[in-house]
C-alpha positions as CSV (number, residue, x, y, z in Angstrom):
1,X,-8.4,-14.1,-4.3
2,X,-11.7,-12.2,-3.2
3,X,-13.1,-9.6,-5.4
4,X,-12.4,-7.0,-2.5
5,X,-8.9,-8.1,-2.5
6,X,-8.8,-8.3,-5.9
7,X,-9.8,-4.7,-5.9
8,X,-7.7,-3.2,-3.5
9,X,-4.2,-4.6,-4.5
10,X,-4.8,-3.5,-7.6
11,X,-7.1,-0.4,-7.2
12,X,-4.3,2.1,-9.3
13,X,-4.4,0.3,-12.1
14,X,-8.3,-0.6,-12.6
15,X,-8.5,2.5,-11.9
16,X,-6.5,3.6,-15.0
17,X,-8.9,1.4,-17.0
18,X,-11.8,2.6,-15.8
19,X,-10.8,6.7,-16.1
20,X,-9.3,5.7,-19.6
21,X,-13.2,3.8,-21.1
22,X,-15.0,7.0,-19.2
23,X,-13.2,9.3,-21.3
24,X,-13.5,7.2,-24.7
25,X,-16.7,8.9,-24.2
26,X,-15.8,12.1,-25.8
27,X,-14.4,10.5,-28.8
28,X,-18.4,8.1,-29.1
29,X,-21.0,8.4,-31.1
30,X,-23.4,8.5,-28.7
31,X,-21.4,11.5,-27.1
32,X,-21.1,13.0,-30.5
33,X,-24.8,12.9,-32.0
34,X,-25.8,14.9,-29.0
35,X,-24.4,18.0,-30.7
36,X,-25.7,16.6,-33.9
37,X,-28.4,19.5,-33.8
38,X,-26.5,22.0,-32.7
39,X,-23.9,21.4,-35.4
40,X,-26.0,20.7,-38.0
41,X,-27.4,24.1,-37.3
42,X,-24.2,26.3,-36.9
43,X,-22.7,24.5,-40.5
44,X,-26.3,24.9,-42.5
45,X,-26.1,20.8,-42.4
46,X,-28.4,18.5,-43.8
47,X,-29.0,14.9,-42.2
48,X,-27.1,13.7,-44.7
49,X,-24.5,16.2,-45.0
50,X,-23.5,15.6,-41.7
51,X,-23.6,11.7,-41.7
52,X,-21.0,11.6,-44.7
53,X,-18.8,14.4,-42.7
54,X,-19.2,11.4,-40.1
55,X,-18.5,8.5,-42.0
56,X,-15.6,10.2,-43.5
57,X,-13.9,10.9,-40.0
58,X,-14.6,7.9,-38.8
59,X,-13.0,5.7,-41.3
60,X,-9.8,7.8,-41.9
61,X,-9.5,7.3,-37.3
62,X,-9.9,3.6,-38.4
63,X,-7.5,3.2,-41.2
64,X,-5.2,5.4,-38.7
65,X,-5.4,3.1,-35.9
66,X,-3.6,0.4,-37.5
67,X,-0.4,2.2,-37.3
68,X,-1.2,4.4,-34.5
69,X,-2.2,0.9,-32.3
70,X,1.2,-0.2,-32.2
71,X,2.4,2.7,-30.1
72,X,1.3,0.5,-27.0
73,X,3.6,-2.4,-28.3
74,X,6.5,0.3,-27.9
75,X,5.6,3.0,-25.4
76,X,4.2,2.1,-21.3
77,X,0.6,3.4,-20.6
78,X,2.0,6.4,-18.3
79,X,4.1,7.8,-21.5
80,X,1.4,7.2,-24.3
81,X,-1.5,8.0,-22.2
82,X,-0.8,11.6,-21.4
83,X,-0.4,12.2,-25.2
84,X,-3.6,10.5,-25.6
85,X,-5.6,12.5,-23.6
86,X,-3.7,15.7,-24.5
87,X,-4.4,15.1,-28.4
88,X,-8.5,14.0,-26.9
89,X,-8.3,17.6,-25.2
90,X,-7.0,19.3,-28.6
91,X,-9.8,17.8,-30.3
92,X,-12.2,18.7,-28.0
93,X,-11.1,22.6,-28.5
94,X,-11.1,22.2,-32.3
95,X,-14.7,21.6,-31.9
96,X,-15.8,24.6,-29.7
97,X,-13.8,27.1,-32.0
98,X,-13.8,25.8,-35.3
99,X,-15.6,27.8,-37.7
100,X,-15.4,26.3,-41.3
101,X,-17.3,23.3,-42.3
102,X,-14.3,21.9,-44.7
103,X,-12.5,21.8,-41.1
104,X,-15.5,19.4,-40.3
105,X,-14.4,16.1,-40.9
106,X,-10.8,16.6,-39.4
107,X,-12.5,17.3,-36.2
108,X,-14.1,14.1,-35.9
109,X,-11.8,12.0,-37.2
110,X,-9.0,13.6,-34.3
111,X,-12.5,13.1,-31.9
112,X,-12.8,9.2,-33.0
113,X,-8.8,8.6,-32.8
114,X,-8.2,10.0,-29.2
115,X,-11.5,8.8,-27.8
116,X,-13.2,6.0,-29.2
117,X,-10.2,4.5,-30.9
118,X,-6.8,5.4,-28.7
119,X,-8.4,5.7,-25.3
120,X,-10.1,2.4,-25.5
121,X,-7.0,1.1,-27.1
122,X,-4.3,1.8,-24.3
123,X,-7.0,0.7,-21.2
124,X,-7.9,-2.4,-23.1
125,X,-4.2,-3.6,-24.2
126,X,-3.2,-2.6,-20.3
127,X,-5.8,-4.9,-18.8
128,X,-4.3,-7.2,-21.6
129,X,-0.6,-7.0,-20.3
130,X,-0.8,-6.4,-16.6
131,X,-2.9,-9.2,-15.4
132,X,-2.9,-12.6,-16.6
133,X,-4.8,-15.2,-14.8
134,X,-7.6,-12.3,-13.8
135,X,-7.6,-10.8,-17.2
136,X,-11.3,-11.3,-17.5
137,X,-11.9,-9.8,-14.0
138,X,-9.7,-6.6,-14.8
139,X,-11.4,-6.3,-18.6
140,X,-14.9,-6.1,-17.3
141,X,-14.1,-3.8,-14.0
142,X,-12.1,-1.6,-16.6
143,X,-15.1,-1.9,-19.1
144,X,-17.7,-0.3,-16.3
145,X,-16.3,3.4,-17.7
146,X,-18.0,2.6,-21.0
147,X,-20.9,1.9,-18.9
148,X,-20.8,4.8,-16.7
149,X,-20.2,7.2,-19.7
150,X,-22.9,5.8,-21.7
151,X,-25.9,6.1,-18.2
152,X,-24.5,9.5,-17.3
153,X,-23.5,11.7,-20.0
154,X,-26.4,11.7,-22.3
155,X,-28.1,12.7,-19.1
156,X,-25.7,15.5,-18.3
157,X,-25.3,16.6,-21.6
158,X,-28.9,17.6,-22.6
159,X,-29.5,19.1,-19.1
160,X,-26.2,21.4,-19.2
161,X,-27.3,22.3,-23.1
162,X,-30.2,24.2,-21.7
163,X,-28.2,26.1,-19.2
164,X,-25.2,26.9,-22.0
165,X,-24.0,26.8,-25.1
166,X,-23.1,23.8,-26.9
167,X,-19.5,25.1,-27.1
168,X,-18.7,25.3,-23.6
169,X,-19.8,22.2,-23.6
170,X,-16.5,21.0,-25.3
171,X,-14.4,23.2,-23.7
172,X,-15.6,21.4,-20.3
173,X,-14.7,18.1,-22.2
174,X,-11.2,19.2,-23.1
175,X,-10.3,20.5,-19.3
176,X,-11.6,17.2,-17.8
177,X,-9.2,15.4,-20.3
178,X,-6.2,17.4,-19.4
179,X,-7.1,17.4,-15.9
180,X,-7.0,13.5,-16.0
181,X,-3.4,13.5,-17.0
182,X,-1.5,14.6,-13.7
183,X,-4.2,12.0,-12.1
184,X,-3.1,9.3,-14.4
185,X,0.4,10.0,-13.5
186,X,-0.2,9.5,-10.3
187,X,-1.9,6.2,-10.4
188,X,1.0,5.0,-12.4
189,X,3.7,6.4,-10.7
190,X,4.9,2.9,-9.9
191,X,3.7,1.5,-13.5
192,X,2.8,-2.4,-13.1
193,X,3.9,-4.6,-16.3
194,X,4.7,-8.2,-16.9
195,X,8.1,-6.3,-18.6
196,X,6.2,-4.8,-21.9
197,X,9.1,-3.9,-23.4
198,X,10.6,-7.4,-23.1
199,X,9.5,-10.6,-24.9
200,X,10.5,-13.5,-22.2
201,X,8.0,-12.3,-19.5
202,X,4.6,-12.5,-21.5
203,X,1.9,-15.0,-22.0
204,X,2.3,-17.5,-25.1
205,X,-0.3,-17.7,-28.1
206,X,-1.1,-20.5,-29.8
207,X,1.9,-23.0,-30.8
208,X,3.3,-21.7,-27.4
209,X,4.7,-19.0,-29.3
210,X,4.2,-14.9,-29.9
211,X,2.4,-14.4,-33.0
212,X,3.5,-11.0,-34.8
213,X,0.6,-8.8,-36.8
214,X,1.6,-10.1,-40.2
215,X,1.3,-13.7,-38.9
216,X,-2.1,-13.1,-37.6
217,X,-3.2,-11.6,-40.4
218,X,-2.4,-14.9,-42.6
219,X,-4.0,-16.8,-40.2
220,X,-7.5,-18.1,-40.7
221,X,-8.9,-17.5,-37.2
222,X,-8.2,-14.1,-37.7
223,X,-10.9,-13.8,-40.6
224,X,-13.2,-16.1,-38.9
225,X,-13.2,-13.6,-36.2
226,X,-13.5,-9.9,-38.0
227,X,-17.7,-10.5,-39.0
228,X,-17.8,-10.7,-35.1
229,X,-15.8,-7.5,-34.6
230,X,-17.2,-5.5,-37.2
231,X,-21.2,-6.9,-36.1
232,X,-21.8,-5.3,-32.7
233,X,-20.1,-2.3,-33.5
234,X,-21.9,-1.6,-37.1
235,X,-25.2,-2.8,-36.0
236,X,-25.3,-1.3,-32.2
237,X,-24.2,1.9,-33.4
238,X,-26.9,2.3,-36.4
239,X,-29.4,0.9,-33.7
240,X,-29.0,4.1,-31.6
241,X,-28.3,6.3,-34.5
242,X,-31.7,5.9,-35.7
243,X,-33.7,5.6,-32.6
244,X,-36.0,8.2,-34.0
245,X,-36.8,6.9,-36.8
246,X,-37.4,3.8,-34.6
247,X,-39.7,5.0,-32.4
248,X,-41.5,6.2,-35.2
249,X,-42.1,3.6,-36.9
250,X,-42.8,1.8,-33.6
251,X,-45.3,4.4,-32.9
252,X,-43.8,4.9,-29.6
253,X,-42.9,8.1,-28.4
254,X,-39.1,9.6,-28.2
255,X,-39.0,10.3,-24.5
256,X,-40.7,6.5,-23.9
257,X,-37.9,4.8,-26.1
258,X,-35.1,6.9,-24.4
259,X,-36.5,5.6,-20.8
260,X,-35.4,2.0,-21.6
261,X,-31.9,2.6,-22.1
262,X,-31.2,1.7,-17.9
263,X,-32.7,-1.2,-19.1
264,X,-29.9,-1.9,-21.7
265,X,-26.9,-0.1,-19.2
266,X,-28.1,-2.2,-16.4
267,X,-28.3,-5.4,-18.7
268,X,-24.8,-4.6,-20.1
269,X,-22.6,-3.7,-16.7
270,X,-24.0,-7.4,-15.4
271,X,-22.8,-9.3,-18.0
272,X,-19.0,-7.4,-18.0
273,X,-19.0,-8.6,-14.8
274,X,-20.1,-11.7,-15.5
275,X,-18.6,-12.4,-18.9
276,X,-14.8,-11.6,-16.6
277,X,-15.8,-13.7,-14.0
278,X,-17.0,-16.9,-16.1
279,X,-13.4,-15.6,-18.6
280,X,-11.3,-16.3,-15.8
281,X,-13.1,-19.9,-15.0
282,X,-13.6,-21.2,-18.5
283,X,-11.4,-19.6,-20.6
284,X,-12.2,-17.7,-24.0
285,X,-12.1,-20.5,-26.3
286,X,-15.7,-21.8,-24.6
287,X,-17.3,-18.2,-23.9
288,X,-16.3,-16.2,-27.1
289,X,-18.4,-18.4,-30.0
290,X,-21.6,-18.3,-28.2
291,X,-21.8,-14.3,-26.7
292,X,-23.5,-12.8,-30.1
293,X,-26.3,-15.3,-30.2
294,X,-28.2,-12.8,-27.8
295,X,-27.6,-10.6,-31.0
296,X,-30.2,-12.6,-32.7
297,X,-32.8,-12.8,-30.1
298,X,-32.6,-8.9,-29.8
299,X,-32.9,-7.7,-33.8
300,X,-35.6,-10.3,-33.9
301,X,-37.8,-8.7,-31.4
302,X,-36.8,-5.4,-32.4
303,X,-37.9,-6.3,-36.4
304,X,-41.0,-8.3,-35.1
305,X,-42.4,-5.9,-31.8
306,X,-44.1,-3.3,-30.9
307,X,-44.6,-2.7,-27.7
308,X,-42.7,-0.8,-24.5
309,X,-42.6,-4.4,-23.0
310,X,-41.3,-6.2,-26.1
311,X,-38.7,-3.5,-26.7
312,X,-37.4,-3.8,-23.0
313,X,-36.8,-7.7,-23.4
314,X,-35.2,-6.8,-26.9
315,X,-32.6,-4.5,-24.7
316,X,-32.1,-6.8,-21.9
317,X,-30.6,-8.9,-25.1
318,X,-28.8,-6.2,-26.7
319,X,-27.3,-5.6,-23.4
320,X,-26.2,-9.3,-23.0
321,X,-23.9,-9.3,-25.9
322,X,-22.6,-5.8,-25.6
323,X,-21.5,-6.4,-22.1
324,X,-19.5,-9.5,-22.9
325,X,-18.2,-7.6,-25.8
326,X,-16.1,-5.5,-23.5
327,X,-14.4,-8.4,-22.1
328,X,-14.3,-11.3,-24.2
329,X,-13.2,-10.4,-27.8
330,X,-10.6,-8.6,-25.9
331,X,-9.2,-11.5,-23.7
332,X,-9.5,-13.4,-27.1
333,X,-6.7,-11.9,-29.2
334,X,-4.6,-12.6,-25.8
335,X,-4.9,-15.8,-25.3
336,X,-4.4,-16.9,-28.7
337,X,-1.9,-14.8,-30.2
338,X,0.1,-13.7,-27.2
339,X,1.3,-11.0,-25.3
340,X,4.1,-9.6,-26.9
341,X,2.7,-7.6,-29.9
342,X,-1.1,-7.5,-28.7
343,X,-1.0,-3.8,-29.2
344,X,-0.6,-4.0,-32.9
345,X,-2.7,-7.3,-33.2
346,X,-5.5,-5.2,-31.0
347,X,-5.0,-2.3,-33.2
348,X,-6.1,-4.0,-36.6
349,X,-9.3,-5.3,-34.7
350,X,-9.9,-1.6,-33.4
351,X,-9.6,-0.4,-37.1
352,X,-12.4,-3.3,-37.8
353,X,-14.5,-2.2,-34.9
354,X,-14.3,1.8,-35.4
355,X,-14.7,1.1,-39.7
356,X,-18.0,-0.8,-38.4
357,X,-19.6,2.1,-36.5
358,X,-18.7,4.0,-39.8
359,X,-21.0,1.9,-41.4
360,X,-23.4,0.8,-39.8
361,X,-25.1,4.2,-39.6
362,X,-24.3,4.9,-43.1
363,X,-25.7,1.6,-44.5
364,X,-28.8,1.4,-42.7
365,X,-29.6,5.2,-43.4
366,X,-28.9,4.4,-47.3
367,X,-31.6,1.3,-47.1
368,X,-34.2,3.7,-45.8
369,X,-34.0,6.1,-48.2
370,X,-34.2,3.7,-50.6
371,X,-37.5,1.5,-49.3
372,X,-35.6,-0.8,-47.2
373,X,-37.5,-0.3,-43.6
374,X,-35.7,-0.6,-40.9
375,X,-37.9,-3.5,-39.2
376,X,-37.0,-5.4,-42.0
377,X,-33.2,-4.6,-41.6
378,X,-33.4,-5.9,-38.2
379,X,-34.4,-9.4,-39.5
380,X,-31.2,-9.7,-41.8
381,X,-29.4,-8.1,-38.9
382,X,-30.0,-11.1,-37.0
383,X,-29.3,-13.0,-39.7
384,X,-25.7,-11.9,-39.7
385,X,-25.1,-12.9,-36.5
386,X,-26.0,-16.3,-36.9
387,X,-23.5,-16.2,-39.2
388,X,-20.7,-14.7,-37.1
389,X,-21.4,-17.5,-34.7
390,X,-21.3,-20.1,-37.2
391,X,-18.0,-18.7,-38.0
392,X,-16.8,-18.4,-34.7
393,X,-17.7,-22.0,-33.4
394,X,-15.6,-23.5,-36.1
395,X,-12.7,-21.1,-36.1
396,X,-12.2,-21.4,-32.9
397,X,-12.9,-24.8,-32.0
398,X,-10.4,-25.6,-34.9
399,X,-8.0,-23.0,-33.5
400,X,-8.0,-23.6,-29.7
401,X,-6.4,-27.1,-30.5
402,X,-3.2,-25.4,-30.8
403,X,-3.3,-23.1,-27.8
404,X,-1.2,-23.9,-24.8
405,X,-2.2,-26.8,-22.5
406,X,-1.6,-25.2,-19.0
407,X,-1.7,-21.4,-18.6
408,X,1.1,-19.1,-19.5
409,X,2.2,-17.3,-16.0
410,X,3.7,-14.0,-16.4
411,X,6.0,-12.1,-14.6
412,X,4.2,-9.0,-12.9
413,X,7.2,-6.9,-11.5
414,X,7.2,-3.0,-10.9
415,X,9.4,-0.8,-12.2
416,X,10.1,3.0,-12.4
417,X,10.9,4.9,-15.8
């Protein structure tokens, strides 16, 4: 099928991927440190006050996403996404009005549950479950909201801060949320599902068989796989959480660092699209233990450079792996542990992922205040990851020995709740 075919048979429900990534925005840290400032200011914050108010959220939304990611094992995207978006919007309120810093913590970890955690959640498990042989395809189309969010809002954000107060701001956040639930109604008015309540009209794991969340978490490939979660995540995040302190130490000016990001969005939204496309032709088992070795080339540069020009190439790297991460880690836990309970098997390695941008920042900050510079971080940074590929390349290869010999077809069927 042609891309443009592709896109306009099944426009209602890439378009409920996309809508769902964009507004994971709200709940990111790169969405949230924006208002780091502003906050900081209003609560009588220090740095480091407000990074352990942080941390603390963030890991409470990642222990809480274990449980909560199984909702989308039980629940269709039309039912739980509404109450997604409406418990996003809550959030969003809580931080415009709330007045006590105790309250603090509470309000992030409701901002990282609804946006980064649950939002990504649901659009990634539906990508999961409604298409099958074009699963890579739909992943990266559905991943282009995390790249849209991440080009425009910073933008937006620090613009619209000059022309109001911070608090309106969030108030804006939490009316776009709610507005986006009679929309997503009506894109899923005629929900499409290979039957996600049922378990005979699903794609196999390995063994030709479904593989529940306890059996995964027995299995080896599993714990070859969470260093690989938890890396991009921890090490991405802290990367831009500190880009101050970066471009001081690069002796490069704020405003100059910042103007390479399209360098890193642009990087990143190619290779979703092409991570999907080459997904769908080679399958994950020969994509998935190879896409963080780009990982290593960036921290490497990063540790070693110090130009503008040497930065760029650095992000052109960073942007290689973090695009494929949209789209093949996700695909992965598909294809080798099945269909039928992806949304709790997904949720664990959502915990991992939303634990590692917990810390990440926190780690790295603790290193520099103790001596550790951040240049030299970057060198066991890309360390790491040559370990997580190590890992990967023999989990897997060991692993995909047992996965189905010809694709598992499901049945795509529409139905009305």
């Amino acid at each position: 099928m042609h891309l443009s075919d592709f896109l306009r048979s099944n426009a209602p429900f890439l378009t409920t991927g996309v809508m769902l990534t964009f507004l994971s925005s709200f709940g990111q840290t790169y969405f949230i440190s924006l208002f780091a400032g502003e906050i900081r200011l209003e609560f009588g914050l220090s740095h480091g006050s407000w990074g352990g108010i942080y941390m603390i959220g963030t890991m409470a939304s990642a222990l809480t996403m274990v449980w909560a990611g199984v909702l989308t094992d039980v629940f269709r995207v039309r039912v739980l996404g509404p109450l997604v978006l409406a418990g996003l919007a809550l959030a969003c309120v809580a931080m415009a009005f709330n007045p006590w810093v105790w309250a603090l913590p509470f309000v992030v970890f409701a901002l990282r549950l609804f946006g980064q955690g649950m939002c990504s959640h649901v659009a990634v498990i539906a990508m999961a479950r409604w298409f099958i042989a074009t699963r890579g395809r739909a992943l990266s189309i559905a991943a282009l909201g995390f790249a849209v969010g991440e080009a425009l809002m910073p933008m937006i954000i620090v613009a619209a801060m000059t022309m109001m107060a911070w608090q309106n701001l969030w108030l804006i956040a939490a009316g776009v949320s709610l507005l986006a639930i009679p929309v997503l109604a009506r894109l899923l008015a005629q929900e499409r599902t290979p039957a996600s309540m049922a378990n005979d009209d699903v794609s196999l794991g390995m063994l030709g068989r479904q593989w529940r969340r306890g059996e995964v978490l027995r299995h080896p490939q599993f714990w070859c796989m969470v260093p690989a979660v938890l890396g991009p995540s921890a090490f991405n995040t802290a990367f831009f959480f500190h880009q101050v302190h970066l471009a001081e130490v690069k002796e490069i000016e704020h405003l100059g660092f910042v103007a390479l990001f399209p360098v890193y969005t642009v990087t990143g939204i190619a290779a979703m699209v092409l991570s999907g496309w080459a997904l769908d032709r080679f399958g994950t088992a020969r994509l998935t233990p190879y896409y963080q070795l780009p990982m290593v080339a960036a921290f490497l540069i990063f540790a070693l450079t110090h130009s503008a020009l040497g930065l760029a190439v650095g992000f052109i790297f960073l942007g290689l792996t973090s695009g494929a991460n949209s789209t093949l880690p996700n695909a992965f836990w598909a294809e080798f542990y099945g269909t039928a309970h992806i949304g709790a098997i997904k949720a664990t390695a959502t915990a991992v992922m939303v634990l590692g941008s917990a810390i990440g920042p926190g780690l790295t900050g603790f290193l520099i205040d103790r001596g550790v510079g951040i240049e030299t971080q970057f060198l066991s940074v890309a360390g790491y990851f040559v370990v997580t590929t190590g890992l990967m390349i023999w989990g897997i290869g060991r692993a995909a020995r047992d996965l189905p010999r010809t694709p598992e077809t499901a049945v795509i069927r529409t139905s009305s709740q």
